[in-house]
C-alpha angles and dihedrals in degrees: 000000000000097000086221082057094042088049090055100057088045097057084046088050089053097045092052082066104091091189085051092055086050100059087035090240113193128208100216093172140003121163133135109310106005137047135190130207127186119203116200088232083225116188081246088069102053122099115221104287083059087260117137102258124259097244091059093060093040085061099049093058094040089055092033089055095045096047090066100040084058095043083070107029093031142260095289092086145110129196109261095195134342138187125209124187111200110216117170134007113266117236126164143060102295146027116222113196106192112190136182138163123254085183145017127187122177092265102021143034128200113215150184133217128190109192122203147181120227106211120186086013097280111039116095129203114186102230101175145007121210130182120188145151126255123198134189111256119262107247076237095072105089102231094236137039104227 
């Protein structure tokens, strides 16, 4: 697939998330094998020592690493497990998950995620590390879930 093509159905993939418009989440790069996603650290996403929370982060990795899987099965996918290690508090303007895949079957991808936090908008400082699987989804699954 033209990656022009390919980076467009990403963007329109992210923009259908409703939880990914909230947080203004941007697709930075999404071409076979390897995904970027940038986060707005905004004061609504801190937790109370002025760190970005956890769950941010969390959710960085988990569509980073989505994104990539999918990038390579398909975009008919959802994450099956994933691990994060967090390693450092994030503080700065923006988070930076940067995915690629370490595997791809024909069902499933194993995957890795390195997030990061941009300060002083160049310097960045690795906070946390994920792995996880992503599977194409079972023609069982409805595709909404509503």
């Amino acid at each position: 697939m033209e990656r022009n093509k390919m980076f467009s159905i990403g963007q329109q993939a992210l923009a259908a998330q409703s939880f990914s418009r909230l947080l203004g989440t941007k697709l930075v790069v999404f071409q076979p094998g390897e995904a970027v996603l940038e986060v707005p650290v905004q004061e609504n996403l801190l937790q109370q020592n002025g760190f970005v929370h956890g769950g941010v982060l969390s959710y960085a990795a988990d569509n980073a690493l989505t994104f990539a899987g999918g990038s390579v099965l398909g975009t008919n996918v959802l994450t099956s497990e994933y691990k994060i290690n967090y390693l450092r508090p994030a503080i700065g303007e923006k988070l930076v998950a940067r995915a690629t895949v370490v595997y791809a079957g024909k069902c499933q991808a194993v995957c890795r995620c390195d997030v990061l936090v941009v300060k002083d908008g160049e310097e960045e400082t690795l906070c946390a590390t994920a792995q996880g699987t992503i599977v194409k989804m079972s023609s069982e699954i409805p595709e909404t879930g509503r």
